[in-house]
N, C-alpha and C positions, 0 to 999 in steps of 0.2 A: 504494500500500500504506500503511496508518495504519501511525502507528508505535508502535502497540501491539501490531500483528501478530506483528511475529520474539517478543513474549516469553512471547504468548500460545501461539504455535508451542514456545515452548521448552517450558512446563510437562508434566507427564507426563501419561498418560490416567489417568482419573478414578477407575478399577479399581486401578490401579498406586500411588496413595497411601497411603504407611504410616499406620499408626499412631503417634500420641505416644506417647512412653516410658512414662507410667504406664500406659497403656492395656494397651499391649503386657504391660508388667510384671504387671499385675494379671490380664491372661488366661493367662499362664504358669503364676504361682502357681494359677489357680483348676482349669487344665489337672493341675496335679499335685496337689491338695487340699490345699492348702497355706494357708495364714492369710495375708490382705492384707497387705500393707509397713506399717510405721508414718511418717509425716514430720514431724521434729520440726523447730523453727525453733532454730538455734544460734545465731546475732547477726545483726544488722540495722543497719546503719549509713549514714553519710551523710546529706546533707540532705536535708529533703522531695522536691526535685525532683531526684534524682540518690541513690536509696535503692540499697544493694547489702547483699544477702540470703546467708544460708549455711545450708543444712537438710540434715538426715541423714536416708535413706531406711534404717532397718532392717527385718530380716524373721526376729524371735525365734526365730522353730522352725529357722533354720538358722543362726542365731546370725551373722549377713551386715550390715555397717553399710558405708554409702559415702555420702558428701557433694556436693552438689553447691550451685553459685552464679549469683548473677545478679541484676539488674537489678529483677527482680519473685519472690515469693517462688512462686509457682508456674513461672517461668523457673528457680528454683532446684529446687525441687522435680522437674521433668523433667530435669535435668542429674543432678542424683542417681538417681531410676532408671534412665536410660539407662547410669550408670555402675554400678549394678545387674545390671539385662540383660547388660553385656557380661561381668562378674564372672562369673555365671550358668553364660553360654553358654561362656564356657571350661570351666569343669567339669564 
């Protein structure tokens, strides 16, 4: 057996992989006629090789702001809609 196998076995089926946060997020709103998220960049810091990012995902028409971070600023960007979605989907 390669030992690539057990991690190739582990991944899910090809049908069964979600969607990225914004994705999701943005078929949600579009599902209820609602206006796209805006993402804005709040700071950026670190050096070149070790940047950490902070951006806010709002959505005006329901007046909804949540922030997310990371690494790269679209890592950040999907950490705020995800934090988004789950906002959402409680209510």
């Amino acid at each position: 057996m390669p030992w690539f196998e057990p991690l190739i076995l582990a991944l899910p089926p090809p049908n069964k992989i979600g969607k990225d946060a914004k994705t999701a997020l943005q078929e949600w709103l579009q599902a209820r006629a609602r206006p796209l998220p805006m993402y804005n960049l709040i700071a950026e810091s670190g050096e070149e090789h070790a940047r950490h990012f902070e951006v806010a995902c709002r959505i005006e028409s329901l007046n909804l702001q949540t922030e997310g971070e990371g690494t790269s600023r679209r890592s950040a960007e999907q950490q705020a809609a995800a934090a988004m979605l789950a906002l959402l989907e409680q209510g």
